[in-house]
C-alpha positions in Angstrom: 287.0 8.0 135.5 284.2 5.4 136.1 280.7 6.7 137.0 278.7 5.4 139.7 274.9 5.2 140.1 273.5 4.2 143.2 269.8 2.8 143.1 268.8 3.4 147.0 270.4 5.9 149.0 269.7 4.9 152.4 272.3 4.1 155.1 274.7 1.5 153.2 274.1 4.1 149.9 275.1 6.9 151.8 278.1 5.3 153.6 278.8 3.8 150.0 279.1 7.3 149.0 280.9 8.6 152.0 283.5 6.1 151.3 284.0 6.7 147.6 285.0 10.5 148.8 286.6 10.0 151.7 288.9 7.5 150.9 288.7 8.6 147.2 292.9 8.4 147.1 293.4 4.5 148.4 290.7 3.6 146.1 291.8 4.8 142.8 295.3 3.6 144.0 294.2 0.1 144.1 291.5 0.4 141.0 293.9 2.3 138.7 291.1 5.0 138.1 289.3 7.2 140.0 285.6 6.3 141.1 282.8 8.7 141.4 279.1 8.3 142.6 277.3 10.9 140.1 274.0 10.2 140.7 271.7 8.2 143.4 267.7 7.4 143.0 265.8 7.6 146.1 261.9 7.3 146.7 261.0 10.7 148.5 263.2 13.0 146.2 261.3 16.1 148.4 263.2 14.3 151.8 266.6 16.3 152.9 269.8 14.6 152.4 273.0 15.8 153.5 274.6 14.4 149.7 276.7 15.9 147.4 275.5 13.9 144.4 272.4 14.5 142.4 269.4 12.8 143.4 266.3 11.2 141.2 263.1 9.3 142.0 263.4 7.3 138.6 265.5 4.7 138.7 265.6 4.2 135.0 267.4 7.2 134.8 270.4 5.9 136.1 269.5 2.5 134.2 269.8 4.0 131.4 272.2 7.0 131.7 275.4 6.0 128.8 277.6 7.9 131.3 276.7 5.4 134.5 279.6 2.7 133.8 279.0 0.8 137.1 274.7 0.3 138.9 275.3 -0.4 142.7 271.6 -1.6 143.8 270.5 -1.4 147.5 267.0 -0.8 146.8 266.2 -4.1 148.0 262.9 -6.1 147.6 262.7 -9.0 144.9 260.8 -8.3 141.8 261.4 -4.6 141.2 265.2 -5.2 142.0 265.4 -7.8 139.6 263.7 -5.8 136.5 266.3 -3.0 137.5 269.2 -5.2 138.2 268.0 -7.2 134.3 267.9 -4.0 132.4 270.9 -2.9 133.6 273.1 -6.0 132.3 271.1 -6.1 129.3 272.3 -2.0 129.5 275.9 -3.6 129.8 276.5 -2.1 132.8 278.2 -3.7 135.4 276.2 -4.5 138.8 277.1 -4.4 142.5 274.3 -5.2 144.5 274.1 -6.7 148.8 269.8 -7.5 147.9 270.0 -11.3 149.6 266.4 -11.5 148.4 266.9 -10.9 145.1 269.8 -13.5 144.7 267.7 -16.1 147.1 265.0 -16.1 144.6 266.9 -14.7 141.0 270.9 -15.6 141.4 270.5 -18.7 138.5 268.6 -16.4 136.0 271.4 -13.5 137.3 273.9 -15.9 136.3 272.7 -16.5 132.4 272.0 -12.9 131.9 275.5 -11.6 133.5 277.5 -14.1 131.1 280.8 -11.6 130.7 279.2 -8.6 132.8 280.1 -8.6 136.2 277.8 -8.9 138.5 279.2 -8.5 142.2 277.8 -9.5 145.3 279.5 -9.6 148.3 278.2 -7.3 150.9 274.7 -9.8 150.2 275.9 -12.3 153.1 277.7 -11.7 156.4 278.2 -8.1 155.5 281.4 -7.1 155.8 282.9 -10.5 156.2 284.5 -11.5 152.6 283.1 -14.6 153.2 281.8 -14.7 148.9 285.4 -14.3 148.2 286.3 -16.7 150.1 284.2 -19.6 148.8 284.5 -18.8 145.4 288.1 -18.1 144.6 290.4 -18.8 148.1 288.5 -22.2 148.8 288.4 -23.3 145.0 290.2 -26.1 145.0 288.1 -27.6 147.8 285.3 -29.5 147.9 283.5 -28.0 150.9 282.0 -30.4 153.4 280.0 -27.8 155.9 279.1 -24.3 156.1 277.6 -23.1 159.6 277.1 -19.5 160.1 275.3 -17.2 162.6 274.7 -14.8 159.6 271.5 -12.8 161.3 273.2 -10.0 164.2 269.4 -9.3 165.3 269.3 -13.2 167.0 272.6 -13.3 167.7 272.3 -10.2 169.6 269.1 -11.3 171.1 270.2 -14.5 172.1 273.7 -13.4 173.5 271.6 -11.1 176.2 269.5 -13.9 176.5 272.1 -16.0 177.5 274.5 -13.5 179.5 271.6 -11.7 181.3 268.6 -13.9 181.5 266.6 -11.4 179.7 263.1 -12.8 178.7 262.3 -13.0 175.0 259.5 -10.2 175.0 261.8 -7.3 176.7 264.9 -8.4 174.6 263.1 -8.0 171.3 261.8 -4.7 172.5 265.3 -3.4 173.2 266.5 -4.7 170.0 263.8 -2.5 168.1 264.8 0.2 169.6 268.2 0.3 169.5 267.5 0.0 165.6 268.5 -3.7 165.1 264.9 -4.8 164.8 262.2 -3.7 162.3 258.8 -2.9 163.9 258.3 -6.1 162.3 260.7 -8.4 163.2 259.5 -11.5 161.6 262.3 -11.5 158.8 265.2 -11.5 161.3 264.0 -14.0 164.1 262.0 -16.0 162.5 264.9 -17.1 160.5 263.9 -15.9 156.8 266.8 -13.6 156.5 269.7 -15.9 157.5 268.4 -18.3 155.0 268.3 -16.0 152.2 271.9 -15.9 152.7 272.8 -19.6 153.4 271.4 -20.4 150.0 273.8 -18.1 148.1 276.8 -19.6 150.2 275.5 -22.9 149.3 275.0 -22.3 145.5 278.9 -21.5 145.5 279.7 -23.9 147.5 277.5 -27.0 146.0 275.8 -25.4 142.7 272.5 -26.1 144.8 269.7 -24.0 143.4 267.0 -23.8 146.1 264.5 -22.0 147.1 263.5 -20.6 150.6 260.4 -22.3 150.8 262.8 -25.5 149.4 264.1 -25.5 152.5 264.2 -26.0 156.8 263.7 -22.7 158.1 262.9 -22.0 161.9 263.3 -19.1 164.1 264.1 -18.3 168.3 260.5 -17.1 169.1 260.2 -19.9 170.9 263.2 -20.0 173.2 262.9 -19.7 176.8 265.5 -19.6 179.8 264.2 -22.7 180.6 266.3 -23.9 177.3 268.9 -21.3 178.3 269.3 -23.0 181.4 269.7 -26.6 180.4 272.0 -25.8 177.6 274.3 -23.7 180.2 274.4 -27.4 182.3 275.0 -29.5 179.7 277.9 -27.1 177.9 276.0 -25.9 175.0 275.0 -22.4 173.9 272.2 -21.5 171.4 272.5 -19.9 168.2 270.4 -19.4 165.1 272.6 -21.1 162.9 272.3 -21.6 158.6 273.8 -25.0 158.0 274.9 -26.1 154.7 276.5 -29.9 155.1 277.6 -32.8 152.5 276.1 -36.3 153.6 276.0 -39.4 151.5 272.4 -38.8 150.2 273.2 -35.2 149.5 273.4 -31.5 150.8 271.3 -30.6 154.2 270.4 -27.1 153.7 268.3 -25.7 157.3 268.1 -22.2 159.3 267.5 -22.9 163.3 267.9 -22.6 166.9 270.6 -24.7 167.4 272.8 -25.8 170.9 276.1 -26.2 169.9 279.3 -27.1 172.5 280.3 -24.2 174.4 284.0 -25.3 173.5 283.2 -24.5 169.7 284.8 -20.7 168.1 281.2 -19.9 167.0 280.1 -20.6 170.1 282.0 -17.6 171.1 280.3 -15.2 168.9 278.3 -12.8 170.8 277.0 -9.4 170.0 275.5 -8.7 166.8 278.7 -9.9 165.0 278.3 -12.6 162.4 280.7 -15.6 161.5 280.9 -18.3 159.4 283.0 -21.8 159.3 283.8 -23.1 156.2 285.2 -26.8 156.5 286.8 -27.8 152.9 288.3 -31.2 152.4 291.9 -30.1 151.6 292.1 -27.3 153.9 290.4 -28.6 157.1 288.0 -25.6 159.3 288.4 -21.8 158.2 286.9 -19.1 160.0 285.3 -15.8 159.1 284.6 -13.3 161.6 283.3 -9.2 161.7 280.5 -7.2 161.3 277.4 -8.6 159.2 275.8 -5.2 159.1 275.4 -1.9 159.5 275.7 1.0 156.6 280.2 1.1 156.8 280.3 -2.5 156.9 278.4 -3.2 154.2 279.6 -0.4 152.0 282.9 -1.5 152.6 282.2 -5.1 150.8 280.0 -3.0 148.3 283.1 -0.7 147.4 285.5 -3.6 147.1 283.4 -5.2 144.9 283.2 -1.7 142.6 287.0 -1.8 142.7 287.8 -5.5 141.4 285.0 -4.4 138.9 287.4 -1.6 137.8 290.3 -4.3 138.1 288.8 -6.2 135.6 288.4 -9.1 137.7 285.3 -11.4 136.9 285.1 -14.2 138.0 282.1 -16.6 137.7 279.2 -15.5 139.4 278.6 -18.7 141.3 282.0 -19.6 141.3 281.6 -22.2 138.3 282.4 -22.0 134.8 280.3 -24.7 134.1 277.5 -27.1 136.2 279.2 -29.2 138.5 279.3 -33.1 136.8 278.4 -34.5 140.4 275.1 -32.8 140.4 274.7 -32.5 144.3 271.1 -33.0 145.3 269.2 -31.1 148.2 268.4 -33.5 150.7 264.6 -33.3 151.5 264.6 -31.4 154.9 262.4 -34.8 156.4 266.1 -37.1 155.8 267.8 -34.7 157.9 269.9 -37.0 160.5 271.2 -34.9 163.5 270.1 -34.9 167.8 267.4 -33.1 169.5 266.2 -31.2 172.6 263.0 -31.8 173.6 260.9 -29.3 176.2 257.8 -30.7 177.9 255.2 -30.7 180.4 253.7 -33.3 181.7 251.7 -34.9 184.8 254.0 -35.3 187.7 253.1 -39.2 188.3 254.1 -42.2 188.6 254.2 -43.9 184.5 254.6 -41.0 182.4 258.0 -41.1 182.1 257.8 -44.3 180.8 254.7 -43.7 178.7 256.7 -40.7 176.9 260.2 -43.5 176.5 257.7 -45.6 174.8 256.4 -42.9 172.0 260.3 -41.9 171.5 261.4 -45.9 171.5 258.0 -46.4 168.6 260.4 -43.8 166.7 263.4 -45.4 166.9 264.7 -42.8 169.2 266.5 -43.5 172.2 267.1 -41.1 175.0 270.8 -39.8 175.9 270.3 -37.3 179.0 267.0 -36.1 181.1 266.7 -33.5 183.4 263.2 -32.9 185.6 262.3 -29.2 186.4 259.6 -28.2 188.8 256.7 -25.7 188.1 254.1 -23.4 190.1 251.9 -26.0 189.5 252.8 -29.4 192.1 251.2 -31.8 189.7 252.8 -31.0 186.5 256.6 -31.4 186.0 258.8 -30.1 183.1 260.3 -32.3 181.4 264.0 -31.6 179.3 265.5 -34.3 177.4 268.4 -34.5 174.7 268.2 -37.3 172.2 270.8 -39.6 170.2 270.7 -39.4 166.3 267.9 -39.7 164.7 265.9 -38.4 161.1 264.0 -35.5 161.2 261.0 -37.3 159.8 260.8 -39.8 162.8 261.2 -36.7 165.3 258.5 -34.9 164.1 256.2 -37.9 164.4 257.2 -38.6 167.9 256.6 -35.3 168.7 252.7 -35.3 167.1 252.3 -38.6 168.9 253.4 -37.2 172.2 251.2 -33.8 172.1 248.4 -36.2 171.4 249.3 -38.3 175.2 246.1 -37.4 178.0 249.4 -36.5 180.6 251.5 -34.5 178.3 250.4 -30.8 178.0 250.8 -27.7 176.2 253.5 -27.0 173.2 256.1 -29.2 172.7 259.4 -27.7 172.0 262.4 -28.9 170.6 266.0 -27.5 169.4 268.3 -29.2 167.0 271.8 -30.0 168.7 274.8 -29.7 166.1 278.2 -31.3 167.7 
């Protein structure tokens, strides 16, 4: 028999424990033994539970506890997960944990101190897509070219009512909070930080990139409007806060944004809270991965799988690499990035601005590819919507400074990345 110990029992802990005991005969088909949660460490041990394991406010206890064989973390957090997640290899115990956060920031010095331990991590990215899996052992002999995910269901599901029902940013964020898929503070989802927590563990499989967050381009929807909505409906695009992992020559784009991509395109078609990710590898050509990237079954489902190829045996590198990669891909510095633009603007409804605002793009070496004119309340101020041909992220953000700083042009500038 194999003992489990469960280091937050919250929704995926409890539906981690549901499952173990509900489907307790399919499971120790496939492992070849039977697997048991025995214990679980909460915060409130006074709080009612409707469990039928025993319960402790110490997580060392479990830690530490000979009989534990196998420590499934879902405490989440960074730097008390990591101490707990540390002593427990150095315990020899094996570790399944879905903390994004932790492996964003620890998942190198995870590596070193798993060595022969396993250390399991699927239901960390996409939920329960086996998108880890998938990267590490059925896209091996690949090199992969792109990753583009939505891998946040918050902004997807945001941005899908958005879209669909021309529901305003405010009201839509309100709904999502209450219907539980929003914290009180939402900042983590929509602003982008939580879809790039798990980009940068796709990309460390995929490219043996070890970056940071703060390493990296990271923007969220706060600022979309239907205004962007609109135009991206009459030019055949839809929006999606997308994490993009690509191969160029100088090296790998890493970036989390709003992004318009062709209506045409499969992720396009991804609405809901449902996550997906494409995977384009150089042998193989596009993949697609497609389900549910949270909720407490969907997760526990890629946590339990991960508990069984643990009782399997299987363990297979971490990362995916027995040793570094002899290429050494580079990040690319987010400033290099190469791809088009939306712009949003306001400006005086006159005759010479147009060409006033050409000019600061032309200064840039960006040239113009569609323009649409919008009308507001106010007669002598036009908005202004224009799309843009290839051009570096450092040149972009320089036009845009030089245009807020034009007597005629007023208010924020916006501006969406366009991925084709």
């Amino acid at each position: 028999m194999v003992n489990v110990g469960i280091i937050g029992v919250g929704t995926v802990g409890s539906s981690v424990i549901k499952i173990l005991e509900s489907n307790a005969d399919i499971i120790e088909a496939r492992a070849g033994k039977k697997i048991v949660a025995t214990i679980g460490a909460v915060r409130d041990i006074t709080k009612k539970r409707n469990l039928t394991i025993k319960l402790t406010d110490n997580p060392l206890e479990i830690v530490n506890d000979s009989e534990i064989d196998i420590i499934v973390e879902l405490m989440g957090g960074v730097d008390d997960a990591f101490t707990l997640v540390k002593n427990a290899l150095s315990n020899g115990k094996s570790v399944v944990t879905a903390n994004k956060a932790l492996l964003a920031y620890h998942r190198y010095e995870l590596e070193e101190l798993s060595d022969k331990t396993p250390l399991m991590y699927e239901a960390s990215t996409a939920g329960g897509i086996p998108i880890i899996e998938a990267l590490r052992s059925g896209l091996a002999a690949n090199n992969i070219d792109s990753i583009q995910g939505i891998m946040n269901g918050t902004t997807n599901y945001m941005l899908t009512k958005m879209i669909q029902e021309g529901a305003q940013y405010d009201e839509i964020l309100a709904e999502a909070q209450e219907l539980g898929y929003a914290e009180a503070d939402p900042t983590f989802d929509v602003g982008g930080f939580d879809a790039s927590h798990k980009l940068l563990i796709l990309a460390s499989i995929a490219y043996g990139i070890d970056a940071k967050p703060e390493d990296i381009l990271i923007e969220g929807i706060e600022d979309i409007t239907q205004t962007d909505v609109a135009f991206a409906k009459e030019f055949g695009y839809e929006i999606k806060l997308l994490g993009i992992a690509k191969r160029v020559d100088s090296g790998i784009e890493l970036r989390v944004h709003p992004t318009m991509i062709p209506s045409s395109s499969m992720i396009a078609k991804v609405d809901g809270v449902m996550n997906a990710v494409s995977v384009v590898g150089d042998m193989v050509g596009e993949t697609m991965y497609y389900g549910a990237g949270a909720g407490g079954d969907a997760t526990a489902s890629a946590v339990v799988a991960d508990i069984i190829d643990i009782v399997r045996g299987i363990n297979v590198p971490m990362l995916g690499y027995n040793k570094r990669l002899v290429s050494g891909e580079k990040l690319l510095d987010r400033d290099k990035i190469v791809t088009q633009y939306y712009i949003r603007l306001q400006a005086d409804d006159e005759i010479g601005v147009l060409a006033s605002i050409a000019s600061v793009l032309e200064e840039y070496g960006i040239s113009i590819e569609s323009m649409l004119q919008k009308p507001t309340k106010d007669n002598t101020i036009a908005k202004l919507l224009f799309t843009t041909h290839l051009c570096q992220e450092k040149e972009m953000q320089k036009a845009i400074k030089a245009l807020s700083s034009l007597n005629n042009v007023h208010g924020t500038i916006a501006m969406i990345r366009i991925e084709k």
